[in-house]
C-alpha positions as CSV (number, residue, x, y, z in Angstrom):
1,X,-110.9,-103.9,82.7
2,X,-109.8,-102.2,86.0
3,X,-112.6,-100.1,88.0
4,X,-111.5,-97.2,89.5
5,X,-113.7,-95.7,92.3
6,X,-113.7,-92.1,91.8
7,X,-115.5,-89.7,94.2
8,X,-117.6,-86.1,92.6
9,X,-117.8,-83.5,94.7
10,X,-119.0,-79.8,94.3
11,X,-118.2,-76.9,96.3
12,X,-120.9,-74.6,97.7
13,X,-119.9,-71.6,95.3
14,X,-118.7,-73.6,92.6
15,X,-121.5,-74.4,89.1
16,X,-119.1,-77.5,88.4
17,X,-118.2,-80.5,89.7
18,X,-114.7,-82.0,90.7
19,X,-114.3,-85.5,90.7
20,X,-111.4,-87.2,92.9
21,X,-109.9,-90.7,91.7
22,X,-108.1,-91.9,94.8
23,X,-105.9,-94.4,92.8
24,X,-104.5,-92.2,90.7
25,X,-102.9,-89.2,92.6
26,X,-102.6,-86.0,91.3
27,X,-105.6,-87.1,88.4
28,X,-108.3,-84.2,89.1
29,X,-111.0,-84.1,86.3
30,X,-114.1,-81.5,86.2
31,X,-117.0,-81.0,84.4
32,X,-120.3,-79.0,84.2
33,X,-122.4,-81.4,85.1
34,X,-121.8,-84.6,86.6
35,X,-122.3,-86.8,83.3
36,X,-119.5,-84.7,81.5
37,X,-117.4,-85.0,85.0
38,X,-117.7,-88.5,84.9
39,X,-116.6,-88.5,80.7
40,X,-113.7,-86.3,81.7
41,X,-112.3,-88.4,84.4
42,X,-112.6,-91.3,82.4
43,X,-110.3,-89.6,79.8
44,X,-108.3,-87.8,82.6
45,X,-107.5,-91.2,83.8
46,X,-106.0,-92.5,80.6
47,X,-104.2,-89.3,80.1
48,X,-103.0,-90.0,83.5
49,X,-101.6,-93.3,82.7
50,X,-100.4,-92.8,80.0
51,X,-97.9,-90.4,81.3
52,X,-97.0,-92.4,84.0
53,X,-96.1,-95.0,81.4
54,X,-94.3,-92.5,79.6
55,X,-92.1,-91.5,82.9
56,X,-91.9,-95.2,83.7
57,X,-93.5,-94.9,86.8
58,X,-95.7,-97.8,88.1
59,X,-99.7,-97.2,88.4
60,X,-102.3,-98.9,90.5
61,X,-103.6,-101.8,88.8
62,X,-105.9,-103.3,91.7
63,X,-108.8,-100.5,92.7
64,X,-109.3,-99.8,96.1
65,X,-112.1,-100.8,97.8
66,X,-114.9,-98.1,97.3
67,X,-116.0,-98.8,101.3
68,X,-112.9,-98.5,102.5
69,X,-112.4,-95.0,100.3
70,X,-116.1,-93.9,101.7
71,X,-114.8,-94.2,105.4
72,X,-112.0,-92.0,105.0
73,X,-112.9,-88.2,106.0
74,X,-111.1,-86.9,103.7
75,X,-114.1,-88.2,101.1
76,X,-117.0,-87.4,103.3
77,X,-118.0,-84.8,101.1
78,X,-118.2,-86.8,98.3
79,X,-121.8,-86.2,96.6
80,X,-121.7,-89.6,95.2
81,X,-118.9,-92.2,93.6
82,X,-118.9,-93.6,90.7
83,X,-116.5,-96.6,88.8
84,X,-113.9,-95.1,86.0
85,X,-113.5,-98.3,83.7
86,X,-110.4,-98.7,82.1
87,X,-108.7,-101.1,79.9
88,X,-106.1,-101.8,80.7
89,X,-104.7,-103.9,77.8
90,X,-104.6,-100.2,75.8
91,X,-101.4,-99.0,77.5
92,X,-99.0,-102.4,75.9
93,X,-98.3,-103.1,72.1
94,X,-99.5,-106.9,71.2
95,X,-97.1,-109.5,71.2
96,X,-97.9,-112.7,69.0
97,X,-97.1,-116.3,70.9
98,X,-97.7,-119.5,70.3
99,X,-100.4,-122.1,72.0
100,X,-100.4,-125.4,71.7
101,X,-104.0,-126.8,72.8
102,X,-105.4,-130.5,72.4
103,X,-107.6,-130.7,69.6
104,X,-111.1,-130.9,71.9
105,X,-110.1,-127.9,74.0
106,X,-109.6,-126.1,70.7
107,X,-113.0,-126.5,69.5
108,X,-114.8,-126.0,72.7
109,X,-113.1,-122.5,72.6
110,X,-113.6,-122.2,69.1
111,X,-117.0,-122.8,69.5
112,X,-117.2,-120.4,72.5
113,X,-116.0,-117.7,70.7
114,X,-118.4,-118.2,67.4
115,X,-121.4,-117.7,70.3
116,X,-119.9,-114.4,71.6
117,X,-118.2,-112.6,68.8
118,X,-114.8,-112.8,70.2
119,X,-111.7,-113.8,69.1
120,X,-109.2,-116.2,70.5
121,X,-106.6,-113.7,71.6
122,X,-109.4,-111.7,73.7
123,X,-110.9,-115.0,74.9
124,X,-107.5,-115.9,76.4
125,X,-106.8,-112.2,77.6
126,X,-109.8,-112.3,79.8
127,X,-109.5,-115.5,80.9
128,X,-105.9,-115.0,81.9
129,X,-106.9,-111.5,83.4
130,X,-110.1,-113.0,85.3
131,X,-107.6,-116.2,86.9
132,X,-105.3,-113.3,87.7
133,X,-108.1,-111.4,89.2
134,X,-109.1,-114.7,91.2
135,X,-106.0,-114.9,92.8
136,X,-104.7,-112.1,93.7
């Protein structure tokens, strides 16, 4: 998952609420009220990516830092921020490969996997994604 910070604001003679996500330029969701702003950037911002994808251009995959984002004037009249969760495994078709594991290793994961309902495809997604995350 990738978790964009994304900033609602409402104008003084506007009913709804905008919402800014500073990763994603030019993404600019609304809503009534701040719950259905938040739902509508969430979908604005795979809609968003999706055509980026589609035009080949690169997107942000590493968030900004929401502290940094807050310091910037050009957010101070943010009325609050909020995360945008995306996965980010949903914009690639699957390819299959193979693994060769010792036999103990195997059955630890195995095991693992029984305990959380996962399988052993999303067990090594997140574990790749999480070293990824560790060291970037």
């Amino acid at each position: 998952m990738i978790y964009y910070p994304a900033a609602i604001f409402q104008d003084d003679n506007q009913a709804n609420f905008g919402v800014i996500i500073p990763d994603l330029s030019g993404c600019y969701p609304v809503g009534d009220t701040i719950e259905e702003a938040i739902a509508d950037a969430h979908d604005a911002a795979i809609f968003h990516i999706e055509g980026m994808i589609a035009e080949g251009l690169d997107w942000q995959t590493t968030p900004s830092n929401i502290n940094t984002l807050r310091a910037n004037p050009d957010y101070a009249d943010a009325l609050l921020w909020v995360m945008i969760a995306i996965d980010e495994t949903a914009f690639s078709k699957q390819v299959r490969f193979n693994v060769s594991w010792n036999e103990y290793l195997l059955n630890q994961v195995d095991s693992y996997i029984a305990n959380h309902n996962e399988t052993r495809s999303g067990f090594l997604a997140k574990a790749a994604q999480a070293a990824m995350r560790d060291t970037i």
